[in-house]
C-alpha positions in Angstrom: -10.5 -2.2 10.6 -12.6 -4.0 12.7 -10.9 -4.9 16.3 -12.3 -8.2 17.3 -11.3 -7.6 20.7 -13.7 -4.7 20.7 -17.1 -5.8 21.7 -19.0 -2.6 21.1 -17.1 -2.5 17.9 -17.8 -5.8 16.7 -21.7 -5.5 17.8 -21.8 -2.4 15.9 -20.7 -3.8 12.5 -22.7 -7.2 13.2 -25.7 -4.8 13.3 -24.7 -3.1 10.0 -24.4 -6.3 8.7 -27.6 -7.3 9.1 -29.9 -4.7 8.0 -32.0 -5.4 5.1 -31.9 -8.8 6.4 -28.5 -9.3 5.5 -29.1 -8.7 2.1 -25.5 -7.9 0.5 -24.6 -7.2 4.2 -21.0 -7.7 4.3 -20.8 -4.3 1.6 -23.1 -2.3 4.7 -21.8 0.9 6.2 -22.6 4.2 7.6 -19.5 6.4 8.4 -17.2 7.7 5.3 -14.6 6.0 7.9 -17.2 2.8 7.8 -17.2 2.7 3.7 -12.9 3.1 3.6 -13.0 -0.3 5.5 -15.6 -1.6 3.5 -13.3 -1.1 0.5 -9.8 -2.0 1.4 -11.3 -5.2 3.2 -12.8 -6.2 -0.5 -9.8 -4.7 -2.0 -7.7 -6.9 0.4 -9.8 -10.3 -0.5 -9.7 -9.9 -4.1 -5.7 -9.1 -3.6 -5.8 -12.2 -1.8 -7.8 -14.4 -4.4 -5.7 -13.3 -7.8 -2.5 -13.8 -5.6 -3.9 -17.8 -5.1 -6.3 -18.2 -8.2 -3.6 -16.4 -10.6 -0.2 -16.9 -8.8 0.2 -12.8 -9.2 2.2 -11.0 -6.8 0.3 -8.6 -4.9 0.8 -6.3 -2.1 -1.4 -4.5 0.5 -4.0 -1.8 -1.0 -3.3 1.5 -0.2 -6.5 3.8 0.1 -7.0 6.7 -2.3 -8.6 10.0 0.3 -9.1 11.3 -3.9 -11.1 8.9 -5.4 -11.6 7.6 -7.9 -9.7 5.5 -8.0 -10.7 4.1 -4.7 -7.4 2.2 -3.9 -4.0 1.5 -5.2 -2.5 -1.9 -5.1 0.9 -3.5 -6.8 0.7 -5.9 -8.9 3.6 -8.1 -9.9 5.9 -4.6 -9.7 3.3 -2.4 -11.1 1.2 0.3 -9.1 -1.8 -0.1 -10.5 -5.5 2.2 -9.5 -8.1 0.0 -8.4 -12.3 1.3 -9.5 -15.0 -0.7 -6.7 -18.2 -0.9 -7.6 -21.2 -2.9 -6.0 -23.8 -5.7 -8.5 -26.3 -5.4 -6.3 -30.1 -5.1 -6.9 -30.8 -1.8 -5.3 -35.1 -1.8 -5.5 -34.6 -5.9 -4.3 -32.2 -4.6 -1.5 -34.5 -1.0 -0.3 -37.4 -3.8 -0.6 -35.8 -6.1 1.9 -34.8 -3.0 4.1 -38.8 -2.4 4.3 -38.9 -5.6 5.9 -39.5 -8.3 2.3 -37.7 -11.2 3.1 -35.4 -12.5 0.6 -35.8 -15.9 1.6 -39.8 -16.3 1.0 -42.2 -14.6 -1.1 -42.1 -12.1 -4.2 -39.0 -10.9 -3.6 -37.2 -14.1 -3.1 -38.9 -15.2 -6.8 -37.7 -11.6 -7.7 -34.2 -11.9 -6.6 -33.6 -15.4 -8.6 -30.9 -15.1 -11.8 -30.2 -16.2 -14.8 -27.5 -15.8 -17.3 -29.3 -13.5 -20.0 -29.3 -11.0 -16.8 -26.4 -11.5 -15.4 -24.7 -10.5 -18.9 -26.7 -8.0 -19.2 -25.9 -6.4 -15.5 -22.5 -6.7 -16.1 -22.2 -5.2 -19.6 -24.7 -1.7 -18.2 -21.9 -1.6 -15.2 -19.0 -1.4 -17.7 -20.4 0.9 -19.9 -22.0 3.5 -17.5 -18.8 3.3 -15.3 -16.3 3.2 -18.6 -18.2 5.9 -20.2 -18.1 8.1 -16.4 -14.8 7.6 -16.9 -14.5 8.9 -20.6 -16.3 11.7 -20.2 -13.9 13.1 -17.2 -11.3 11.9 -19.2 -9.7 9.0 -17.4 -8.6 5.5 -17.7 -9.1 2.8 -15.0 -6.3 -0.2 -14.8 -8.7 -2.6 -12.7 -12.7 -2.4 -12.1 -13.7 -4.8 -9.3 -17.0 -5.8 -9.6 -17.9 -7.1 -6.3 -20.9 -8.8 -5.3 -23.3 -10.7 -2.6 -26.5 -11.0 -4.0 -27.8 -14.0 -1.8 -29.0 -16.0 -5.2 -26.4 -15.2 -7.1 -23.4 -17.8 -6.6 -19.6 -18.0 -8.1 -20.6 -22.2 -9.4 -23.4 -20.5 -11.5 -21.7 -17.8 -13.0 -18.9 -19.7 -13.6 -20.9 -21.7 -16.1 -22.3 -18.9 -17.4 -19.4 -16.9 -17.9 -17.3 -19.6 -19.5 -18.5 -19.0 -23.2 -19.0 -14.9 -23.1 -16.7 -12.5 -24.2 -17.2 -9.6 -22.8 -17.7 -6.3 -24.6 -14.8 -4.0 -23.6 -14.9 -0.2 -23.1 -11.7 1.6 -23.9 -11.3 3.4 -20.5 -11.6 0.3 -18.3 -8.2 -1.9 -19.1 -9.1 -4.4 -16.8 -12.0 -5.8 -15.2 -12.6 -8.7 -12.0 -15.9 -10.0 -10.6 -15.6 -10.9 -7.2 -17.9 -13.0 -4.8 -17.8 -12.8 -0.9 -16.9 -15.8 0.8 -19.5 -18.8 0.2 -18.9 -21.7 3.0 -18.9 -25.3 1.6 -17.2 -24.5 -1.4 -13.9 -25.8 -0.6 -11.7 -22.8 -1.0 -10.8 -20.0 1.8 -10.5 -16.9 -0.2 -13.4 -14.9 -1.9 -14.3 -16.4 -5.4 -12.9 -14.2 -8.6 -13.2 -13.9 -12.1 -10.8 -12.1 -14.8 -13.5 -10.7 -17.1 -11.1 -9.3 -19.8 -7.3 -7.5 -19.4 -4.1 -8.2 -18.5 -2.9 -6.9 -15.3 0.8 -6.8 -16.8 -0.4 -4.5 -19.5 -2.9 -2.5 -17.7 -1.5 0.8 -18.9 -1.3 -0.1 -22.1 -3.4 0.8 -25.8 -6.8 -1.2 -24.4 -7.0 -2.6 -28.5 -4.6 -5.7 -27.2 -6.4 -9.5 -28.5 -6.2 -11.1 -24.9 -9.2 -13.1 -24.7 -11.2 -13.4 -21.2 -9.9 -14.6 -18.5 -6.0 -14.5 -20.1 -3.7 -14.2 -17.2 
């Protein structure tokens, strides 16, 4: 964890932070010790959000040394393994890193979504993660999506969200997009969205008829 009474501490992660000009700078890290708090602090905040958004009960991710899956976290009695993985543009972020803004110019024209490729992102992570997971022959109870892309926010995909149903892979029971935190929108915790599962069933056959976002 970050100590916030730790000066040389805190400087340290504000100047991970802001590489790359910031660009997705709150998933930055450069230790293995560095990427374990990376994940149970996003693991923690989308613990946090269900808890509120879905009234779940939820306790403290545990960290997983043998990942995947990267952490373990109960929910509502059941210890479920939790998958991270990052929706970020990696050529728009090595392009900020080489000093592009993402505020001005190409890459900021670049960088702009829409929901064709949103979709689109989101159905090439669960298929090259689900089918990763197929070939090793596992099954993942919850896949976190997480992102910060800086013109990508939860109002938006909310819209564009609310009429897909998402394709489902067989080895992924259960899968959550998260947001980081985005100031001004009236709500403490980090943005979520139940994609497709049930959390109650997680280990069960994946052929169930809950629509998206069932609880």
């Amino acid at each position: 964890m970050i100590d916030p009474d730790d000066s040389d501490d805190l400087n340290r992660w504000v100047g991970i932070m802001n590489k790359a000009h910031g660009y997705g700078g709150v998933f930055n890290h450069e230790t293995p010790a560095d990427k374990v708090t990376v994940e149970l602090s996003t693991c923690r905040e989308w613990c946090e959000s269900i808890a509120t958004e879905f009234g779940l009960s939820v306790g403290e991710p545990e960290h997983n040394p043998n990942d995947p899956p990267d952490c373990f976290v109960t929910v509502d009695g059941q210890r479920l393994d939790v998958e991270l993985i990052q929706l970020v543009e990696a050529e728009h972020k090595q392009r900020a890193t080489n000093d592009e803004t993402p505020h001005a110019g190409q890459l900021f024209l670049d960088m702009q979504w829409s929901k064709e490729r949103l979709i689109s992102r989101l159905n090439d992570v669960l298929k090259k993660k689900g089918d990763k997971y197929e070939r090793k022959g596992k099954r993942i109870d919850v896949l976190l999506i997480h992102t910060a892309e800086t013109w990508l926010n939860s109002t938006q995909a909310g819209e564009w969200l609310a009429d897909v149903v998402m394709e489902r892979h067989p080895n992924i029971a259960s899968v959550f997009l998260l947001f980081e935190y985005e100031p001004g929108q009236g709500m403490q915790r980090w943005p979520v969205f139940w994609l497709y599962g049930d959390l109650s069933g997680a280990r069960l056959p994946p052929n169930s008829d809950n629509s998206p976002f069932d609880i």
